[in-house]
C-alpha positions in Angstrom: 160.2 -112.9 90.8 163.3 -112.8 89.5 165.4 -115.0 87.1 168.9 -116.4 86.3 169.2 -117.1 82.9 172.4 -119.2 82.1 171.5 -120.6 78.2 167.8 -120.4 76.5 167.6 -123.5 74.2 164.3 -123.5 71.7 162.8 -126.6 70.0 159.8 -127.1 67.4 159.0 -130.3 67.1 157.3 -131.1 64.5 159.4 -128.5 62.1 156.5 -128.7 60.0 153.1 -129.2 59.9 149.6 -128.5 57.7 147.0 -126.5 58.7 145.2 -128.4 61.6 147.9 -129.7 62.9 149.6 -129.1 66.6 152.9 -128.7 67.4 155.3 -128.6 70.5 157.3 -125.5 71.2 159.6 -126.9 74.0 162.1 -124.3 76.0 165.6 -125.3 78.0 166.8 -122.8 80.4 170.2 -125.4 81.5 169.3 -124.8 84.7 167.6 -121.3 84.6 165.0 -121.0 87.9 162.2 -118.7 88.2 162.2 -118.0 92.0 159.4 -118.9 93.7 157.9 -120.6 90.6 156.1 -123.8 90.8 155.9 -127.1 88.6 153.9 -127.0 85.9 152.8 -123.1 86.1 153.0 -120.6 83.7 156.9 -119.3 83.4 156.6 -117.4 79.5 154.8 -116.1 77.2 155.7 -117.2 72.9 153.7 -114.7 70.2 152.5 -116.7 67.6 150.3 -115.6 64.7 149.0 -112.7 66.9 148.2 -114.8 70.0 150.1 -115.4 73.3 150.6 -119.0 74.0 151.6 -119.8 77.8 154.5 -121.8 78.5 154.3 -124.2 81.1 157.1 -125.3 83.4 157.5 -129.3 83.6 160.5 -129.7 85.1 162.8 -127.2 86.7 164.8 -126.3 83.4 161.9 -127.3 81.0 158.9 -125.3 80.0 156.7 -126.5 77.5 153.0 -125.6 75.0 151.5 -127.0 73.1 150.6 -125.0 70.1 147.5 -124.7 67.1 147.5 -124.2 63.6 144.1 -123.4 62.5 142.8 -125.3 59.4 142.3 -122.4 57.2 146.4 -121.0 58.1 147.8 -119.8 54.7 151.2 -121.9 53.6 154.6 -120.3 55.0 157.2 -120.3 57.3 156.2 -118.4 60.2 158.2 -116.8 63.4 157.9 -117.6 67.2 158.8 -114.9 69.3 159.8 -116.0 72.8 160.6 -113.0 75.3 163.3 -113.9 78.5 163.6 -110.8 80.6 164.9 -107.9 78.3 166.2 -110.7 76.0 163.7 -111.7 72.8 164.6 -115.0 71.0 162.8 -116.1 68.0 162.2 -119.5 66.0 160.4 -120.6 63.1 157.7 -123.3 62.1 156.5 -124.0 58.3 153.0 -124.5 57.2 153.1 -126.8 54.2 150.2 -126.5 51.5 147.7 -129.4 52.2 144.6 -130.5 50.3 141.8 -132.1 51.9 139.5 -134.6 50.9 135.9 -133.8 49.8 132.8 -136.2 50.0 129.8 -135.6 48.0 126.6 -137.5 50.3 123.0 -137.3 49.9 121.2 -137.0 52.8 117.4 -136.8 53.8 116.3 -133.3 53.6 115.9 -132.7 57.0 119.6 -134.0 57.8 120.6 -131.0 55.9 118.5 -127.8 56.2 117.2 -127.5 59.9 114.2 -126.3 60.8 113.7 -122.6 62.6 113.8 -124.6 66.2 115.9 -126.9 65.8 118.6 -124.1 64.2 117.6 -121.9 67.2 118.8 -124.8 69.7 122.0 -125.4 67.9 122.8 -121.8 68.1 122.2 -122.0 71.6 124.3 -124.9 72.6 127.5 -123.2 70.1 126.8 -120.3 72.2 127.6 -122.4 75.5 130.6 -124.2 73.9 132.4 -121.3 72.9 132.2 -120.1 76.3 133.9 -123.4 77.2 137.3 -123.4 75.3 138.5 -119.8 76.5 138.9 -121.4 80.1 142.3 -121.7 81.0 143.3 -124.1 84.2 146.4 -125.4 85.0 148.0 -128.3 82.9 146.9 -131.7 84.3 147.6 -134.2 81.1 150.5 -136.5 81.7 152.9 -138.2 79.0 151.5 -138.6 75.6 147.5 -138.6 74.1 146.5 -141.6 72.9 143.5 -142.5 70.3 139.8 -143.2 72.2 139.5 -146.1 70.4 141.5 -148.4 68.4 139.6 -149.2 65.6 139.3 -147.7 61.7 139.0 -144.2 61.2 135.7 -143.7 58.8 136.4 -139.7 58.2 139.3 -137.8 59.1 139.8 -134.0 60.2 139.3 -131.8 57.7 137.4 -133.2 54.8 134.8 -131.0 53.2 131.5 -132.6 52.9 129.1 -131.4 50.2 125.7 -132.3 51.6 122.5 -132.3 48.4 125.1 -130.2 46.7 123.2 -128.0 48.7 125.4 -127.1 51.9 129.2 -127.6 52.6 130.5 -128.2 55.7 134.2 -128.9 56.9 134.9 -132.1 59.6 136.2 -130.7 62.3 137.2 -134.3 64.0 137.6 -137.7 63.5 134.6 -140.6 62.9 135.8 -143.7 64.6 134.0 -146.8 63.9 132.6 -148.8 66.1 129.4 -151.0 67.3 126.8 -149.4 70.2 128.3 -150.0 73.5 131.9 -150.1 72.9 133.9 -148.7 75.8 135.6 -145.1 74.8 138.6 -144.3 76.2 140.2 -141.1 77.5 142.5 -139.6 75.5 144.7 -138.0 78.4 144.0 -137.3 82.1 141.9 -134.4 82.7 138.4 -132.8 84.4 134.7 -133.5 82.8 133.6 -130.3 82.4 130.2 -131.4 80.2 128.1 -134.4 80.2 124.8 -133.5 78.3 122.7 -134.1 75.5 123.0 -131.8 72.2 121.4 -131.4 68.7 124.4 -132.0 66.9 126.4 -134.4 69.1 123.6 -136.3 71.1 125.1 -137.6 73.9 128.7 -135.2 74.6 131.2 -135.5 77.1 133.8 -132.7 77.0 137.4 -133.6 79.2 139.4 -129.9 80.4 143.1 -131.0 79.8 144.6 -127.9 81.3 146.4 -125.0 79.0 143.5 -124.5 76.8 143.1 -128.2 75.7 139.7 -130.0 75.5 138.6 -132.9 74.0 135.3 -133.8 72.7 133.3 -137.2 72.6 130.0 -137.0 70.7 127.4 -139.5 69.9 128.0 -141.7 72.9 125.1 -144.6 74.1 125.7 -143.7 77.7 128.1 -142.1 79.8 130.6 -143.7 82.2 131.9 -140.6 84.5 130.2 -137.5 85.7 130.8 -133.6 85.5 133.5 -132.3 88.0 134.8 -136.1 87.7 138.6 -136.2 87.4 140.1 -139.1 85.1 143.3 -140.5 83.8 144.4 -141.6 80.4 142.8 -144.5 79.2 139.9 -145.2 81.4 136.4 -145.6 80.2 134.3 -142.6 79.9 131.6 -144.0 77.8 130.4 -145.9 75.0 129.9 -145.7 71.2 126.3 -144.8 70.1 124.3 -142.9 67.4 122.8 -140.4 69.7 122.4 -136.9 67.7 122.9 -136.1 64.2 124.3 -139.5 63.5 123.6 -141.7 60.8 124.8 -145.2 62.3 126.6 -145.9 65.6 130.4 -144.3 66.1 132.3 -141.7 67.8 132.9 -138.5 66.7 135.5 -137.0 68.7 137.1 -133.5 68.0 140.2 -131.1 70.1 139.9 -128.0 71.1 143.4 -125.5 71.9 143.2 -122.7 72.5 139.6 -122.2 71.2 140.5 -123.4 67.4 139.2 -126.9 65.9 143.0 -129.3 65.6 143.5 -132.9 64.3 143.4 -135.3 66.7 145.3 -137.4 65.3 148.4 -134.6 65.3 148.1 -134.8 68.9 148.6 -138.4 69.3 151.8 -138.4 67.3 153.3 -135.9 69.9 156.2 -137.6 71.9 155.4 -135.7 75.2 
């Protein structure tokens, strides 16, 4: 493999973001080619915070990733190194200071401290999650991510929710309203790589995206697709429910990059 590097153009877009958030870190080559190299495969590797993000080719002189902030990332301006052959370019993104929200609720007991077995189930099912997210297939999402449902948003990423002033936990997701059996959407093509039933999340469907990206659909009434399915953006994959640890019918729908917990919501602002 060889290359022929004429200009090496980098773009962040959004310049800057809050912990949580994603951002795009797009690459122009003006023509560059990687011989042999085929759309939508991996062409270069950015350093970002310690990790190596893979940068996909989406057209011949266009490589692209999408990249995480985890929620707990210290404010700053922070480098993104980009290596081309010998050459090593570099860029920037700033992490602005954010403050979440925090709830105070008061829950039955049971909602709130678990019970040996129930605790030793949820550990189990973390433990098959987390072997989940490090999976990395090749980019299938097409054009930009787009909300599963378009109705209110009852609790956003990252508030802090004191539980009996007894327990805190931080929401990883978004809570969409909506009544039992309302169709939910696809937020971007992909594979279904879970369709099961899970102490937290009741009824949970989780969709493979490609380049580390997975998003998750908790609470549903039914499913509408089935594992190995392949689906497109938009089309119906199930339907709002209170299945799990939920307190009234709605989705709870959370995305995985790259094995850390982002805003959905970041996501579907992204002009892909």
């Amino acid at each position: 493999m060889s290359h022929a590097a004429y200009a090496f153009k980098i773009q962040v877009t959004p310049k800057e973001v809050i912990p949580g958030d994603v951002f795009i870190l797009k690459v122009e080559t003006d023509g560059a080619k990687t011989v042999e190299a085929e759309p939508r495969t991996v062409r270069y590797v950015a350093e970002f915070l310690g990790s190596k993000i893979n940068l996909y080719q989406v057209k011949e002189d266009h490589l692209l990733a999408i990249v995480p902030v985890d929620i707990d990332q210290k404010p700053g301006k922070y480098q993104i190194h980009i290596s081309d052959g010998e050459k090593r370019h570099k860029t920037e993104v700033v992490v602005r200071r954010h403050k979440f929200k925090t709830i105070k609720l008061t829950l039955p007991e049971a909602k709130v401290i678990l019970s040996t077995e129930d605790q030793e189930r949820a550990n189990r099912e973390a433990d098959m999650l987390d072997k989940i997210w490090p999976e990395m297939t090749p980019l299938v999402w097409n054009g930009r991510f787009s909300a599963p449902l378009a109705t209110e948003v009852s609790t956003g990423f990252g508030v802090r929710r004191v539980m009996n002033e007894k327990k805190t936990s931080v929401h990883r997701g978004m809570d969409f309203r909506g009544e039992t059996g309302t169709p939910v959407k696809a937020i971007n093509s992909g594979t279904v790589v879970l369709t099961g039933d899970l102490f937290f999340g009741g009824n949970t469907l989780i969709i493979d995206h490609g380049m580390g990206l997975y998003s998750v659909y908790m609470h549903l009434s039914k499913f509408n697709v089935s594992y190995g399915e392949r689906v497109s953006r938009e089309q119906v994959i199930g339907f709002v429910g209170s299945t799990g640890r939920a307190t009234g019918p709605h989705l709870h729908m959370g995305v995985k990059l790259l094995g850390v917990s982002v805003n959905p919501e970041s996501l579907f602002k992204l002009e892909l």
